[in-house]
C-alpha positions in Angstrom: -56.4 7.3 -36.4 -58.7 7.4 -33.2 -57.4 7.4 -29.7 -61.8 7.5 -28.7 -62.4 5.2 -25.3 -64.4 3.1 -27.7 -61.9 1.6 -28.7 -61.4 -0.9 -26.2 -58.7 -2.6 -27.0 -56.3 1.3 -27.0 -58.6 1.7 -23.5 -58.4 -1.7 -21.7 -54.1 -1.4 -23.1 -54.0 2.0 -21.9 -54.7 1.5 -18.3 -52.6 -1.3 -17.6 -49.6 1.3 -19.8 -50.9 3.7 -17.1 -50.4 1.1 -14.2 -46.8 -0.2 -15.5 -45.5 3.5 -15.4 -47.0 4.6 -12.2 -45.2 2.0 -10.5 -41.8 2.4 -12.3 -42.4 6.0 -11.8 -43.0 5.5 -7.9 -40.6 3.2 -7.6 -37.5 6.2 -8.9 -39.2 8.5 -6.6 -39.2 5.7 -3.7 -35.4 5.4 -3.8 -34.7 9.0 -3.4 -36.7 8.5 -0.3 -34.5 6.1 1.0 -33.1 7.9 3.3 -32.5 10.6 0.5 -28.9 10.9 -1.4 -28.0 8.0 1.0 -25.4 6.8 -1.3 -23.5 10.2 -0.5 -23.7 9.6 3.3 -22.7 5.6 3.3 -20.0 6.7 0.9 -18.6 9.3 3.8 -20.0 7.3 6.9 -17.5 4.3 5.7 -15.1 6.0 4.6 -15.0 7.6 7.9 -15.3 4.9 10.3 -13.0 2.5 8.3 -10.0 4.5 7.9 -10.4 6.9 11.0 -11.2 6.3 14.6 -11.9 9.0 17.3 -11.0 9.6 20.8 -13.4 11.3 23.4 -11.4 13.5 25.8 -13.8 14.2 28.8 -13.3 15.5 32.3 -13.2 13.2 35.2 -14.8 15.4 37.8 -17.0 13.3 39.2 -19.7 13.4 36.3 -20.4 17.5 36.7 -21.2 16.6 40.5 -18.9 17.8 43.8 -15.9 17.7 42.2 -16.8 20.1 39.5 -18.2 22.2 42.0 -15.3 22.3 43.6 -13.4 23.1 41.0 -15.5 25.9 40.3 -14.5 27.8 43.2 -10.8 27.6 42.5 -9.0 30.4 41.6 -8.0 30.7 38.1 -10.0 27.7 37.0 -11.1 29.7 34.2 -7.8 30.5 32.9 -6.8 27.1 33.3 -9.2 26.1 31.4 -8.7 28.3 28.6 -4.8 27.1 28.7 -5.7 23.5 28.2 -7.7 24.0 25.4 -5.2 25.9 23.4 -2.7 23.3 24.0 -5.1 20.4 22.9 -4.7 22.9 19.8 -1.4 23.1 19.6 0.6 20.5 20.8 2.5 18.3 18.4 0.7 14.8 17.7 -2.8 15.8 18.7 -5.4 16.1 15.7 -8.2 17.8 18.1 -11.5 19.2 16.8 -14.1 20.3 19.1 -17.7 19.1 18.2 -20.9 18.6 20.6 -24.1 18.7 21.1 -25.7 21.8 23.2 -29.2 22.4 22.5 -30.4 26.0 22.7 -33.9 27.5 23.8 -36.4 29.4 22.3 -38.1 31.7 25.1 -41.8 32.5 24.8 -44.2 30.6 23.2 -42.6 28.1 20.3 -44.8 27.5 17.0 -42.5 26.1 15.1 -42.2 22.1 13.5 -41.9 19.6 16.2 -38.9 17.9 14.6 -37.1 20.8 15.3 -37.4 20.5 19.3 -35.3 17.9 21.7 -36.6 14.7 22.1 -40.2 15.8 21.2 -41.0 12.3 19.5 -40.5 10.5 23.2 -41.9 12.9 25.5 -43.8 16.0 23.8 -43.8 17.9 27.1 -40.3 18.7 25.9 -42.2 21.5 23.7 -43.3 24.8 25.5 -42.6 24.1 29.3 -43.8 26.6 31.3 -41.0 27.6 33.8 -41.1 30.2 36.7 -37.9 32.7 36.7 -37.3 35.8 38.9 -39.4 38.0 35.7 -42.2 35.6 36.1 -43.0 32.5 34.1 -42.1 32.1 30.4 -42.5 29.6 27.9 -39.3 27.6 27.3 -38.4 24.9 24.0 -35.2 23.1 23.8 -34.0 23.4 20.1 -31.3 20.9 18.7 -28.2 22.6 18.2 -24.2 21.3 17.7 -20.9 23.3 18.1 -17.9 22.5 16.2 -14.6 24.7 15.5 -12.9 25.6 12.1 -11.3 22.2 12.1 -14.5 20.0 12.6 -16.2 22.0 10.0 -13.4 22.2 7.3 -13.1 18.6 8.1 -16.9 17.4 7.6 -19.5 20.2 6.5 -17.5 23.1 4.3 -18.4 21.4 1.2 -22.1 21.0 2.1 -23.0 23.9 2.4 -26.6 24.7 -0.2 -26.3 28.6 0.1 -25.1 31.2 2.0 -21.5 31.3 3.4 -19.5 29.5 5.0 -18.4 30.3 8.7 -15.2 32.5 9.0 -12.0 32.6 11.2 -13.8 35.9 13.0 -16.7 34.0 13.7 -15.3 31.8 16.7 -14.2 34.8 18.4 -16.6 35.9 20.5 -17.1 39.3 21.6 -20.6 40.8 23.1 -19.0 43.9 22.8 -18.5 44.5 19.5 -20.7 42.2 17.8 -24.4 42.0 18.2 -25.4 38.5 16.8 -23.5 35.6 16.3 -23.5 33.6 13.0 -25.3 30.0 12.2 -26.0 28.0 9.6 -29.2 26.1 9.5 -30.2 22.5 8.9 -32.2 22.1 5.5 -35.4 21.6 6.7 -35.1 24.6 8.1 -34.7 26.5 4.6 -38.6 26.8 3.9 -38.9 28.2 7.4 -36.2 30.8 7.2 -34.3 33.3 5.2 -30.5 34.3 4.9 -30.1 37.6 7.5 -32.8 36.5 9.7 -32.0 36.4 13.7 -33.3 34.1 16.2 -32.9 35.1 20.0 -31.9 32.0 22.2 -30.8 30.7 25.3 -27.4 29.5 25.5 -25.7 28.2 28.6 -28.4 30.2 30.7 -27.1 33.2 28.5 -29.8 34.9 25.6 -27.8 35.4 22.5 -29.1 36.5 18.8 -28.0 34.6 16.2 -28.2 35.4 12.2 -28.7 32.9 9.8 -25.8 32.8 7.5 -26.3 29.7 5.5 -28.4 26.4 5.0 -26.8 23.3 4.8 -27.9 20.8 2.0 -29.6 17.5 3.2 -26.4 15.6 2.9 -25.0 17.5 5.4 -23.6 15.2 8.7 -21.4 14.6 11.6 -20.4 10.8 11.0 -18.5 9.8 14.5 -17.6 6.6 16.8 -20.5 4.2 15.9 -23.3 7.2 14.7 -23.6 9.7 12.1 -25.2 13.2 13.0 -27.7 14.4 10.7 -28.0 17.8 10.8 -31.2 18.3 8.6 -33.1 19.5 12.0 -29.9 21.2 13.7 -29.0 24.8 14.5 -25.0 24.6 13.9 -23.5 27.1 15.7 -19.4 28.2 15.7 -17.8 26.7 19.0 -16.8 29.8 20.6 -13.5 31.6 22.0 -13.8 34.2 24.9 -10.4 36.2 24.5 -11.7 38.8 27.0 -12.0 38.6 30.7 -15.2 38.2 32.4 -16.8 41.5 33.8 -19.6 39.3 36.2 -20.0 36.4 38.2 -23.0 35.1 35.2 -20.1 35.5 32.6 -17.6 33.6 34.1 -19.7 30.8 34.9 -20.9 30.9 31.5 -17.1 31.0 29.9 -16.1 27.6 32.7 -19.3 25.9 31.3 -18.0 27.0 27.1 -14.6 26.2 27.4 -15.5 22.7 29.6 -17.2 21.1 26.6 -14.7 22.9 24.3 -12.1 20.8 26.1 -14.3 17.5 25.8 -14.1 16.9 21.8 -12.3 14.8 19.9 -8.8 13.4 18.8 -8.8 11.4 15.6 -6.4 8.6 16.4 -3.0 7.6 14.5 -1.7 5.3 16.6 0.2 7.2 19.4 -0.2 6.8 23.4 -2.6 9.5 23.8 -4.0 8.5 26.7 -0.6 9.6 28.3 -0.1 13.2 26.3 -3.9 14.2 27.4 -3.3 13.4 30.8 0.1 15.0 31.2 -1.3 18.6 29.6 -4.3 18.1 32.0 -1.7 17.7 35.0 0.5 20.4 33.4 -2.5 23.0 33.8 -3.9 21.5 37.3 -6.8 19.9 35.3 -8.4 16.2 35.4 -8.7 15.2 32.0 -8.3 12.0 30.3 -9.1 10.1 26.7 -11.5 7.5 25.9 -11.8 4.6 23.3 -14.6 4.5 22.0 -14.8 1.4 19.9 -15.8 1.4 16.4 -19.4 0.1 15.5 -18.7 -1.8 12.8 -22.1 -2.9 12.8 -23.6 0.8 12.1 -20.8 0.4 8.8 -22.5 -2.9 7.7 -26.1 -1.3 8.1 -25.0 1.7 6.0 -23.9 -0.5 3.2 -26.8 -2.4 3.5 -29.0 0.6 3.1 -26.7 1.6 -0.1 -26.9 -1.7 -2.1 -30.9 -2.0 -1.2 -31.3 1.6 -2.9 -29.2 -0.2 -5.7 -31.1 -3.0 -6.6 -34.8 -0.8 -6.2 -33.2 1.5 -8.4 -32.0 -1.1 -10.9 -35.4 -2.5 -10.6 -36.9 0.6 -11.0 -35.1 1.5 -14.5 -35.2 -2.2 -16.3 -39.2 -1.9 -15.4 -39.4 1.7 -17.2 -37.8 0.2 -20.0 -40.0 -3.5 -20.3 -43.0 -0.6 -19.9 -41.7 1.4 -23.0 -41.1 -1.1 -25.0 -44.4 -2.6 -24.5 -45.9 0.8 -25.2 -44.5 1.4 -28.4 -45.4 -2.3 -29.2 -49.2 -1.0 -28.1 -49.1 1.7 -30.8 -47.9 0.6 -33.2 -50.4 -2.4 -33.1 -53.4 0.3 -33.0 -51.1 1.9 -36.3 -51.2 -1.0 -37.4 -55.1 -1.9 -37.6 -55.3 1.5 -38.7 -53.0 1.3 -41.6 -55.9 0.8 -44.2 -58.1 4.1 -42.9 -55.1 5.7 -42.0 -53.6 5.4 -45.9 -57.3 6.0 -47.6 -57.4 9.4 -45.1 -54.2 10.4 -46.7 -55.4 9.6 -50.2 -57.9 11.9 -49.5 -55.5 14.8 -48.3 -55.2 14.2 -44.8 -51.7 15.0 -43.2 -49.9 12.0 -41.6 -47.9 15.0 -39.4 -51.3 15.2 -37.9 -51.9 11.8 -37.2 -48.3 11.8 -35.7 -49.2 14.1 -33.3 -52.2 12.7 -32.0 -50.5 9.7 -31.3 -47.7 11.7 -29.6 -50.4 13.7 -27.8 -51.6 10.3 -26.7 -47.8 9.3 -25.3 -47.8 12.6 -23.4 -51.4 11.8 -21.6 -50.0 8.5 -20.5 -46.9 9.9 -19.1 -48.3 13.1 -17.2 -51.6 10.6 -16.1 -48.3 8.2 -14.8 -46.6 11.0 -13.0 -49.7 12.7 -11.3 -50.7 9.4 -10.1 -47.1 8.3 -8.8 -47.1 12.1 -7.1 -50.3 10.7 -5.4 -49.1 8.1 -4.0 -46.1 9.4 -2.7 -48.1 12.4 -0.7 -46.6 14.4 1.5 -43.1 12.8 1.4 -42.8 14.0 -2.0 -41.5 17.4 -0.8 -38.6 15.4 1.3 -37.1 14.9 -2.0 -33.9 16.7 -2.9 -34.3 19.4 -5.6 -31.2 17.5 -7.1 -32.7 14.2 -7.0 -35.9 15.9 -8.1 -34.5 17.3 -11.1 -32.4 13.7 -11.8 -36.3 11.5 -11.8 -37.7 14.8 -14.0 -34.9 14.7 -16.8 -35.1 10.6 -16.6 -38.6 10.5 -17.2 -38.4 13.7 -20.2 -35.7 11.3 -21.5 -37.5 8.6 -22.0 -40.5 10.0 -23.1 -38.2 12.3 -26.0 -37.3 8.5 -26.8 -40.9 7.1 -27.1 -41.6 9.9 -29.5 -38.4 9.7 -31.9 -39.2 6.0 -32.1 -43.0 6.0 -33.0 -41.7 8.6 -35.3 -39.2 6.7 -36.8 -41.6 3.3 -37.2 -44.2 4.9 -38.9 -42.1 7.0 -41.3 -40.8 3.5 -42.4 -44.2 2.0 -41.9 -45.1 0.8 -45.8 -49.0 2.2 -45.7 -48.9 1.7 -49.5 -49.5 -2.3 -48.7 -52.2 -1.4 -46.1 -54.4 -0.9 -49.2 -54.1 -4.0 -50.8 -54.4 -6.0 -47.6 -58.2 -7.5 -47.1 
């Protein structure tokens, strides 16, 4: 039995086999490019926004302008501060996480992935700014970073974590004086980049830090929350810090007012009680002007996300009923070329040929069409290909072995129970 180019019926049927299976193959790949494992973040996003609604609690000193200065000169503000935010904490009724968004800065010259650097898609400058300071000019690049506590990250990231470990209860604690770095975990696109143990030296809230990577999130990983989800594939996710110690400076006072400020401006998840009233009564209670708001649910942003799911649902259907049509018309192929073989094929065994043999170059044949299908499909995917999840990656992988195990067993089956005797007396 031949599988030679001559043959141009097993060529001409060969290339359109080839064609059928790069585009079901391309087409499994496709949905795990969908916004990869989106199914897993629509599940969480809805779940989240149906049955949970959050409360911003922000301070109302004049936007950060004259009031806040202000503010800033009063004595014991600091304290004050620190006061409120243990009783957001602590006080009866209030489910309060603290979770926001304060980018950090790499000083010196930044030649890392642009993805990785604020707002670099709408105004590129963003990356490498040249800035004069009293020790001459450096380069400066705004990195995106979030803060949350042990609640917000129990809450939404502890079981999305792809290796390392998880932040501890020491972590939050922070104290220059006894520890040297302070722990993150890394976005996953940052995991090809970086290793567990490395340090990166930043700028935080005009104060250089080191941090040590501790973990990497996997691509799942996000911050779903009043009308957006937080992706934190590009993020540095830091632990939201406490400063049990007094400051020793001027620098580190301002820079524990400007911490526990956005610590005091996260987020109460709402069950119905007038919090608009507790908040403000604690703020007054610690000389404080603080207050809550209600900020509406995008239902909208719920609707898109479900959107998104079913689409991946029906390409992925799609994608599966077409790998089978193209098997079945494969095996249909072969056994068609089997069959107009059947008479050489049963005077070759006559004369001591093994039919094992002929098996397997028609199995070899199978494998060539699949591993042509795939290279192509990998082709034609590009670059993106390497966006894919290593779990999705190893789902389209055992699929496609699957199916191909199947093609094999049922060619084998068929022409084991294929009567080659009759081939002889057929004219």
């Amino acid at each position: 039995m031949s599988f030679s180019l001559k043959d141009k019926k097993l060529a001409a049927s060969t290339i359109v086999i080839i064609a059928l299976f790069t585009l079901a193959i391309t087409l499994i790949l496709k949905t795990f490019l969908m916004n990869d494992t989106i199914e897993e973040k629509s599940q969480k996003y809805y779940h989240t926004y149906v049955e949970n609604k959050y409360l911003r609690i922000f301070d109302t000193y004049d936007t950060k302008g004259s009031g806040f200065t202000q503010a800033l000169k009063q004595k014991g503000f600091l304290s004050r501060l620190k006061n409120f935010n243990q009783d957001l904490h602590t006080t009866d009724g209030l489910n309060y996480m603290e979770v926001f968004e304060q980018q950090v800065e790499h000083q010196g010259r930044y030649d890392g992935k642009d993805i990785f650097v604020v707002a670099y898609d709408m105004d590129p400058s963003m990356k490498n700014q040249l800035i004069k300071t009293p020790s001459g000019q450096i380069y400066i690049t705004p990195l995106y970073a979030v803060q949350v506590d042990s609640t917000a990250y129990d809450y939404f990231l502890k079981d999305n974590l792809a290796i390392g470990k998880n932040f501890i209860a020491d972590d939050y604690n922070y104290r220059p004086d006894k520890k040297k770095s302070i722990p993150c975990i890394l976005g996953s696109n940052y995991s090809t980049i970086y290793d567990l143990g490395d340090r990166l030296q930043v700028n935080y809230l005009f104060k250089t830090i080191d941090l040590q990577i501790i973990g990497f999130f996997d691509i799942t990983a996000s911050i779903p929350m009043n009308g957006s989800i937080l992706y934190l594939d590009k993020y540095i996710i830091m632990p939201s810090l406490s400063c049990e110690y007094n400051p020793n400076s001027p620098e580190e006072e301002f820079f524990q007012i400007i911490l526990y400020d956005q610590k005091n401006s996260g987020y109460i998840v709402d069950e119905g009680r007038d919090y608009f009233t507790l908040v403000n009564n604690i703020a007054k209670s610690v000389n404080l002007q603080y207050t809550v708001r209600n900020d509406k649910k995008d239902v909208n942003m719920v609707n898109q996300g479900v959107t998104a799911l079913l689409t991946k649902k029906v390409i992925e259907a799609i994608s599966i009923l077409l790998l089978m049509i193209v098997i079945i018309i494969f095996i249909f192929v072969l056994m068609q070329k089997f069959h107009r073989d059947a008479q050489k094929i049963s005077v070759n065994l006559i004369c001591g040929a093994s039919l094992n043999r002929i098996k397997a170059r028609l199995f070899l044949h199978v494998i060539f069409c699949y591993l042509a299908s795939l290279f192509i499909s990998m082709l034609l995917i590009g670059k993106d290909l390497f966006s894919i999840s290593y779990r999705n990656t190893t789902i389209c992988l055992t699929v496609l072995l699957l199916s191909l195990i199947s093609v094999i067993l049922i060619l084998n089956l068929l022409i084991n129970n294929y009567q080659l005797g009759t081939a002889l007396r057929r004219r």
